[in-house]
N, C-alpha and C positions, 0 to 999 in steps of 0.2 A: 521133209528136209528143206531148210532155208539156201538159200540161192545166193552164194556171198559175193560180191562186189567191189572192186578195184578200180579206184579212177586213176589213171594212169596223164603223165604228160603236165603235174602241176609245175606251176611257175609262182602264185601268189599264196601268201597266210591266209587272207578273203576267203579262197577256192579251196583251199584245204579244212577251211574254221567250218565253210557249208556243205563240204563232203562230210564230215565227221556228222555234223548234228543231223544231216538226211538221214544217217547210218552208213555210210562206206565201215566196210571193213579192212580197206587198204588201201595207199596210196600209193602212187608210179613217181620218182623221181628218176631223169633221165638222165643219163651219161653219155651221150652219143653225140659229139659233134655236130656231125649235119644237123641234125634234128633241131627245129624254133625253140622247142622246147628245151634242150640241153642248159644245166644248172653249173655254175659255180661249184665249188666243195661248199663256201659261203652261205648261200642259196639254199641247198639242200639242209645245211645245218638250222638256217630261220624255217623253213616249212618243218623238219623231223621236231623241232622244238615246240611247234606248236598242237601238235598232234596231241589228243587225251588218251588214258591206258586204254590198250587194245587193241587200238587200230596200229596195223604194223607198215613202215616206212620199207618199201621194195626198190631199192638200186636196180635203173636198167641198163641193158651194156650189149652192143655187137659188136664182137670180134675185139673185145677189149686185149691189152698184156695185162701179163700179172702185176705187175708193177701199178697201174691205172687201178685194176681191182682193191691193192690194199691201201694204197690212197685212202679211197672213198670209205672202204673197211673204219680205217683208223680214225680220219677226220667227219666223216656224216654219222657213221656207226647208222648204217640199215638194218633193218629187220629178218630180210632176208632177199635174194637177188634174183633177176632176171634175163635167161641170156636168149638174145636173138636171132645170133648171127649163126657161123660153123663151130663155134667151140664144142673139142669135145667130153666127153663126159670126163675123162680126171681133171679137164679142167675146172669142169664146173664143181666139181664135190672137193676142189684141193682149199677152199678157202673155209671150209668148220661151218657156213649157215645153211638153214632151207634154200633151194630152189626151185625154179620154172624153168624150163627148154619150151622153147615156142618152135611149132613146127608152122610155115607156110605154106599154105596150102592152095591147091591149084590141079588142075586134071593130071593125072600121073603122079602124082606123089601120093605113096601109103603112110598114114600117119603112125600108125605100129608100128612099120618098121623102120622110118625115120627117131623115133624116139624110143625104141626098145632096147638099145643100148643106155640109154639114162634111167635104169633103174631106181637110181638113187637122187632121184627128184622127186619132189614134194609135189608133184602136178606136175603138166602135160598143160601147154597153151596152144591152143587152136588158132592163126591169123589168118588170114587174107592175103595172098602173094603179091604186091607190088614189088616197082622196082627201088621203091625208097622206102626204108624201113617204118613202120606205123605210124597212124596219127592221122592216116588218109581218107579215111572214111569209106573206106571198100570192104564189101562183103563178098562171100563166096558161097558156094554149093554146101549148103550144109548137111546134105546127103553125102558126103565123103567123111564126114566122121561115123566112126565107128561107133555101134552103141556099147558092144563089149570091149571095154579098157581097162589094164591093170592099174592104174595110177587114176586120182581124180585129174579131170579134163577141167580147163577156164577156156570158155569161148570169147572170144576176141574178132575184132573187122568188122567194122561201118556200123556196131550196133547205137542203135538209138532209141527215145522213150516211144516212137512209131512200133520198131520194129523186136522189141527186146523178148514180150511175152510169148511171143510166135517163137524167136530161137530157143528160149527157156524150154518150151513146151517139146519143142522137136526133139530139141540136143539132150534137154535133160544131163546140164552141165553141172560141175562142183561149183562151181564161179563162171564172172563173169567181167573182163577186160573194158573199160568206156573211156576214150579220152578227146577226139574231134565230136563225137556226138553229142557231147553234153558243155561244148565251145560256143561262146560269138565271134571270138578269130585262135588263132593257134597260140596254145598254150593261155587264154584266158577264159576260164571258166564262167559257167554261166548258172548261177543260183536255181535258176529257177528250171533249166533245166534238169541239173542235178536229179531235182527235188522231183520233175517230171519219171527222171529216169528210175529212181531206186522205187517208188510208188507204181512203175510197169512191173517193176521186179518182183515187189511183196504179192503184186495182184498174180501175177503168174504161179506162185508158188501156192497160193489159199487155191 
């Protein structure tokens, strides 16, 4: 099984043009206020533009309104969404695409039962618990995810082209979430990381 890949947190055409040709299979445009990275509608619409067929453009969102969701629905037109925060599951399945539920993880939290009410998500994302939503480069116990899961799992938190093959190998995930690992500051991507990073990926999976 290949190992797919999601760079998540772009800001630039550059960082998306050298996702793409590494082989990313998906990109993360943010919706989150707080976040450095958060885009324009504008913004998102130049980055999803430049994208070549295939790789699918992923809206991320915590604790978005519905109103915010079809915004970005009508004006970026994603591929398919991301949600972070508490939303619950009718919210997540009221707007017609794929999605992710990211559960955060942390001692005390069961991730089954956290996300076994989102049936009808396309994947199950693994993070890392901080108290500011992603991008922080924190990792966690990756003995707290389960190896048996109904839904493909994307592992996510603090990975990088050091530490990616060792999660691959553990977790034995659908995917894989990368957006401060593969940065030289927030929300500017780094070519040569990338490039580092999806090449731990391929080597994990031979």
């Amino acid at each position: 099984m290949r190992t797919r890949v999601k760079i998540c947190g772009m800001t630039r055409v550059q960082d998306v043009r050298a996702a793409c040709e590494a082989g990313a299979d998906a990109i993360g445009l943010v919706f989150y206020p707080p976040s450095p990275r958060c885009l324009t509608h504008a913004q998102a619409r130049a980055l999803r533009d430049a994208l070549p067929p295939f790789v699918t453009p992923v809206a991320l969102f915590v604790d978005p309104s519905r109103e915010q969701v079809e915004q970005v629905l009508e004006e970026v037109r994603p591929g398919a969404l991301q949600f972070h925060g508490d939303e619950p599951p009718e919210f997540c399945e009221r707007f017609g695409l794929p999605y992710l539920k990211a559960c955060r993880i942390r001692e005390g939290v069961d991730l089954l039962e956290y996300l076994r009410p989102y049936k009808g998500a396309s994947g199950w994302l693994a993070d890392a618990f901080v108290e500011a939503y992603g991008g922080v480069g924190e990792t966690f116990d990756w003995s707290l995810v389960p190896h048996q899961r109904p839904r493909p799992l994307i592992l996510s938190g603090g990975l990088t082209s050091d530490n990616v093959r060792e999660a691959i190998r553990r977790v034995q995930p659908w995917g894989v979430d990368v957006s401060s690992g593969v940065e030289s500051a927030k929300g500017i991507k780094d070519a040569a990381k990338i490039a580092a990073f999806m090449a731990e990926v391929r080597n994990a999976d031979e």
